[in-house]
PLY file of the C-alpha trace (Angstrom):
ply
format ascii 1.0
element vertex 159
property float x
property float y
property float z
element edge 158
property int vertex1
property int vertex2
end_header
18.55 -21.96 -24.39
18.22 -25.58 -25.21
21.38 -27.73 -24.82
21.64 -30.99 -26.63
24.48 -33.02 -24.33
27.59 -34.83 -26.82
27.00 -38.63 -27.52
22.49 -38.17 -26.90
19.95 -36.94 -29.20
17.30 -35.33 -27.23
17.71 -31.88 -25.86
17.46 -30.81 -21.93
15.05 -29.06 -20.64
12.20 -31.04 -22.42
9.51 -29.31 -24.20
6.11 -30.83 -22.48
2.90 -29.22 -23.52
0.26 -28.58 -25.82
-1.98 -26.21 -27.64
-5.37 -25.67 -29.25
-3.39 -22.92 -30.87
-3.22 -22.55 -34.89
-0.26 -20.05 -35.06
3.41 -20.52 -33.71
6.34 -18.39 -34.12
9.47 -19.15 -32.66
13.02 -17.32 -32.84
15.55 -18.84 -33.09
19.56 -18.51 -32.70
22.72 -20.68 -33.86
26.01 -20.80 -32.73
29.32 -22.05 -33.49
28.55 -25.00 -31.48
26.19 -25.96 -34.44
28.78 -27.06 -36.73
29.51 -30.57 -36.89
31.12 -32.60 -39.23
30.16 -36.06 -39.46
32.59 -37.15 -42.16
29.69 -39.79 -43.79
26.62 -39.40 -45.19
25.31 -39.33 -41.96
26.02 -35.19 -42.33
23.08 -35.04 -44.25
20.20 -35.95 -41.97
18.05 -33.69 -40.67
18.21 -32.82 -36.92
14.81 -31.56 -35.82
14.08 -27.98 -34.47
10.86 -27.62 -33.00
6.71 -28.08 -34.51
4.00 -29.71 -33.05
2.03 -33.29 -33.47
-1.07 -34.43 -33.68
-0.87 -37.40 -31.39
0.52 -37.58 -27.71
3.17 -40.22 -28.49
4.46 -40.08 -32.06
6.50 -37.87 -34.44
5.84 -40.57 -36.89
1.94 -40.23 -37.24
0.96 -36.26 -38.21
3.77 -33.88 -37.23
4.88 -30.60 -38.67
8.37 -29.49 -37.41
11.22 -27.58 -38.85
14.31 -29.26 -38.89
18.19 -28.11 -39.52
21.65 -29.38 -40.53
24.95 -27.64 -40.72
26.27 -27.75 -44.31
29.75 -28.63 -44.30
29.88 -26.93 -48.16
28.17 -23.99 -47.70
28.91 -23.01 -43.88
26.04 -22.22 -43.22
22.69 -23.94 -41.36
19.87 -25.92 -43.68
16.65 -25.04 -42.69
13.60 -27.77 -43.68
10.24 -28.34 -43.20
10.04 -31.80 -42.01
7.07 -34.16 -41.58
4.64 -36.63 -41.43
1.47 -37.13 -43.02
-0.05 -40.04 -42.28
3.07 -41.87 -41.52
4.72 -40.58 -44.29
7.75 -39.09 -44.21
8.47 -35.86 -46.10
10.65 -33.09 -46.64
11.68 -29.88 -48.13
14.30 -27.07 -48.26
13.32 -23.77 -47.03
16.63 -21.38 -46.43
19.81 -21.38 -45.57
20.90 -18.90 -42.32
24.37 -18.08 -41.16
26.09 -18.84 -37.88
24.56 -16.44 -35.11
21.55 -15.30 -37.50
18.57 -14.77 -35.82
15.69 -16.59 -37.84
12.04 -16.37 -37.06
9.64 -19.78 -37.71
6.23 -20.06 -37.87
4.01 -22.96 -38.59
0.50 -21.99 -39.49
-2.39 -24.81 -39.57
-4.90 -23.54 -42.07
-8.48 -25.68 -42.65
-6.64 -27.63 -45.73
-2.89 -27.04 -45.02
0.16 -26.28 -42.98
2.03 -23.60 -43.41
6.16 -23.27 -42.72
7.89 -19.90 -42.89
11.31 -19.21 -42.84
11.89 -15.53 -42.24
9.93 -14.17 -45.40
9.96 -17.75 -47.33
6.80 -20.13 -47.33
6.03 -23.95 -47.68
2.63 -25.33 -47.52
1.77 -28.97 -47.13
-1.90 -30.16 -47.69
-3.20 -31.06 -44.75
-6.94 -31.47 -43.18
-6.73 -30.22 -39.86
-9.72 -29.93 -37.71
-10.13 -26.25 -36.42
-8.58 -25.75 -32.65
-7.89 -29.75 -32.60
-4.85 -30.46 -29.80
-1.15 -30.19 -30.47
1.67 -31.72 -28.77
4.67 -29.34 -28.71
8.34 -31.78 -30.76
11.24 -30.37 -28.90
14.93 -30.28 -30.19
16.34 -33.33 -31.14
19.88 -34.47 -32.41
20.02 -36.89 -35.71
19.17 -39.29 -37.59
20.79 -42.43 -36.09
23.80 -40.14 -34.88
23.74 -38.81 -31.70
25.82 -34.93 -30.93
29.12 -35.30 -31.42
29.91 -32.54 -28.85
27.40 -30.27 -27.11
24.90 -28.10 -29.21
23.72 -24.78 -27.65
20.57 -23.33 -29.48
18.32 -20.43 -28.73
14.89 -21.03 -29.26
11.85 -18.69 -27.94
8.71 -19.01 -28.53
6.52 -15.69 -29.50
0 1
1 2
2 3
3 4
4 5
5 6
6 7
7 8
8 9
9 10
10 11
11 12
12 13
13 14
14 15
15 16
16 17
17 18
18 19
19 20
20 21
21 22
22 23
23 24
24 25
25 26
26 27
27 28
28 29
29 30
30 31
31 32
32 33
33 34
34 35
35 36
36 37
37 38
38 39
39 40
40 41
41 42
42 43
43 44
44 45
45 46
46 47
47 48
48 49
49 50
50 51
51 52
52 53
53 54
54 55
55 56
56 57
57 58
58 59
59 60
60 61
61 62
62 63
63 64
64 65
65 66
66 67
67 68
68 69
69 70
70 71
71 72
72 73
73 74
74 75
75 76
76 77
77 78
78 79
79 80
80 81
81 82
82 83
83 84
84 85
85 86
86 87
87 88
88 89
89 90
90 91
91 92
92 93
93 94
94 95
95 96
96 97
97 98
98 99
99 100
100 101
101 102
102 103
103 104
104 105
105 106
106 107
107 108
108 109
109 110
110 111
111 112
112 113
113 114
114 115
115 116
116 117
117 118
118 119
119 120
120 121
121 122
122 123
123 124
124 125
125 126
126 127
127 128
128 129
129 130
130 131
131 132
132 133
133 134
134 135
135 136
136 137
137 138
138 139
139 140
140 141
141 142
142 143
143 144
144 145
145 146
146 147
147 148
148 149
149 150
150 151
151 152
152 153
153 154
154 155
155 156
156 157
157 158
């Protein structure tokens, strides 16, 4: 379980490692202390799950992660794939999960592309990658420029 405390952004424990790995899976659990409600625009930005980078000290180089948001509209939890690509921000709707659903992720780095599924739905991003190259593990991180407005709870376990 990764906790993400009210008023910070980055999640306790930390996530510190790497991998010459080219296929993660992770499941992952929400709870009712995913809602939020922001009551601004600031609802809509993308809150960042877990994925891997290609540099040591940057997200905002190469970076693959999935990120989430709770939709005030729908009730329910936006799942993305969210990156960078040579600085460049990107991303894209995958699904949409309900409170408590279990969802499996997996990011996949093919010779020309990255891979993000969501349960049985796919995004691919072009993407050279250099067979067995190092990757940083992103951990769980709160916001945008908004910090947790209470304490988040997730489960997420790697496979």
């Amino acid at each position: 379980m990764y906790t993400i405390l009210k008023n910070c952004h980055y999640s306790i424990p930390p996530k510190l490692c790497f991998s010459f790995k080219e296929n993660f899976k992770w499941l992952v659990q929400w709870n009712d202390s995913c809602k939020y409600d922001l009551q601004s625009v600031d609802q809509w930005d993308i809150n960042k799950l877990c994925g891997l980078r290609m540099n040591l000290f940057s997200n905002h180089i190469n970076s693959f992660r999935f990120g989430w948001l709770y939709n005030t509209k729908t009730s329910l939890i936006d799942i993305y794939a969210y990156y960078y690509i040579n600085k460049k921000r990107s991303f894209s709707k995958i699904d949409s999960n309900s409170i408590n659903d279990i969802t499996l992720l997996e990011l996949n780095f093919l010779s020309n592309s990255v891979q993000f599924k969501v349960n049985s739905k796919s995004f691919i991003v072009d993407f050279k990658n250099e067979t067995k190259s190092i990757k940083y593990y992103s951990g769980l991180y709160f916001g945008g420029n908004r910090p947790a407005p209470h304490t988040i709870k997730i489960i997420i376990l790697e496979q």
